[in-house]
C-alpha positions, 0 to 999 in steps of 0.5 A: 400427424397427417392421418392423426384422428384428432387432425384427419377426418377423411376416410380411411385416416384411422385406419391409416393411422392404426398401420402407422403406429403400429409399425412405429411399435415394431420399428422402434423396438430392436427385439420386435424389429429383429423378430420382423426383419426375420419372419416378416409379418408373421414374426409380429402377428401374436402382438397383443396390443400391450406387447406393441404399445406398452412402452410408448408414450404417445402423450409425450409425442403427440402433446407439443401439437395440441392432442394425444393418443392417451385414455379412451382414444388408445382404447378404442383403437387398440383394445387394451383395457384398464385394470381398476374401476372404469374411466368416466364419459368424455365431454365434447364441446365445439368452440368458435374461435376469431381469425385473429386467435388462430393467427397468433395462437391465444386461449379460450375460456370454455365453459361446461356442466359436469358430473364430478367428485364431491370434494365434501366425501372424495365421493364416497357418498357418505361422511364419517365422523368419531368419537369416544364414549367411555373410551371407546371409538366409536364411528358413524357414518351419514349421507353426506350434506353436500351430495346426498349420498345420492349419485354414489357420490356425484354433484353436478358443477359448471367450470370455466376451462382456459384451452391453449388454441394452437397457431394455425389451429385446423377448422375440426381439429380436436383439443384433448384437456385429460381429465375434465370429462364426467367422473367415473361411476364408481369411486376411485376410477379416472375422469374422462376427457374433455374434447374441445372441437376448434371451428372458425368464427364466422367473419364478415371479410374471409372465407377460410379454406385450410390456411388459405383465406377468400374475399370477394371486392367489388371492381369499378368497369372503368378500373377494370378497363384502366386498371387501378389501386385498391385497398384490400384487408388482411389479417395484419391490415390493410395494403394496396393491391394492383389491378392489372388493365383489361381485368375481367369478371371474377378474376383471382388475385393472389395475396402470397403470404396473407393467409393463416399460418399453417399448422404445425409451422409450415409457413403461410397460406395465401389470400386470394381476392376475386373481383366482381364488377360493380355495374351501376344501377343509375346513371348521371346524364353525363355518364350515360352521354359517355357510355353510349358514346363508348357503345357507338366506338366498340360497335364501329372497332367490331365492324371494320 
């Protein structure tokens, strides 16, 4: 799951994933395991991609966190080629989704144009109609009305697709709906995928980084100096924070907990909360009698 393609775009994190599961190909397999333990690496090394991967379902490992290594994806990593027409074009589509959602999980309704099968012909292009002339059958075939004949039996349609948005959903991670890419382009082949790429929201009160959540207030100096109670918004509401006495410009504090769930249910992120002091741009003449007094003290306190 760490160097999953799908889940890691760093450097390196294909190639690193290639080596994972190929050597969960061998280890997994008593025959290939024992050729291993045996030879080493060059017990192993006339592994075509079929023999090592052929009797592993991926899908059934990687489909409980959201994506899979099936269709083109195993394919372009492992070089095995279907047998049959060709699989069609995968769609991808990035979706923006709230806080909230990737809080607690939830769908969202993704709405794409693509090229599918006409349903009219089952894309072949062409309808056939029969009937009997003096006992005999006789079939005709003509383009077919809703398709044109054109397109080897392809229409273009808008769908509105539900995608189940994992908790603790990572900002780039890629969700693999099989099936509802473009339609292959010869009559009987597979659709592609549709790949649906998971982006944060923007939101007015966080920043996200991983499953840690940002958020900057604006700090009094006299609560600075005294310390003081503030409310601070969380993804589950408000709560007051203490801000210790002596506080200085830009500290952090750190809300333990209060960030998003991480993926894959390792606990919580944190919310760390920087504090700018708010300098006032006016004063009352009171104020400004109080300021420069407090100026005239910390000037003495310095000089003796």
């Amino acid at each position: 799951m760490q160097y999953h393609p799908d889940r890691n775009k760093a450097p390196g994190a294909e190639e690193r994933f290639k080596e994972i599961a190929e050597a969960y190909a061998v280890l997994s397999d008593p025959k290939k395991r024992a050729e291993y333990d045996s030879a080493g690496f060059a017990g192993v090394a006339g592994f075509t991609p079929e023999d090592l991967f052929g009797g592993i379902d991926f899908d059934s490992i990687f489909g409980d966190l959201g994506f899979g290594l099936g269709g083109g994806l195993f394919d372009r990593f492992f070089g095995r080629r279907r047998a049959g027409p060709p699989r069609g074009a995968d769609i991808e589509v990035e979706v923006r989704v709230p806080l909230e959602v990737i809080a607690s999980g939830g769908e969202e309704t993704i709405r794409i144009e693509r090229r599918a099968a006409c349903t009219a012909c089952g894309g072949s292009g062409q309808k056939t109609t029969s009937r009997r002339d003096r006992g005999v059958l006789i079939r005709q075939s003509t383009p077919c009305s809703e398709c044109g004949g054109s397109g080897r039996g392809r229409v273009q349609r808008e769908e509105s697709i539900a995608v189940r948005i994992p908790v603790g959903a990572e900002d780039g991670l890629v969700l693999r709906v099989p099936g509802k890419g473009y339609a292959a382009a010869a009559p009987g082949g597979t659709a592609g995928d549709l790949l649906v790429v998971v982006r944060s929201a923007p939101d007015p009160r966080f920043g996200r980084s991983g499953a840690d959540l940002w958020r900057v207030e604006e700090l009094d100096i006299a609560d600075a100096v005294l310390g003081a109670e503030i409310r601070v918004p969380t993804l589950a509401g408000n709560v007051a924070v203490q801000v210790p006495p002596g506080t200085q410009p830009d500290s952090q504090l750190r809300l333990r907990g209060k960030g998003l769930p991480r993926y894959g249910g390792r606990g919580r992120g944190d919310l760390y909360v920087r504090l700018a002091l708010r300098v006032p741009a006016r004063l009352s003449a009171e104020e400004k009698r109080l300021y420069e007094r407090l100026r005239a003290i910390a000037t003495t306190s310095r000089k003796a």
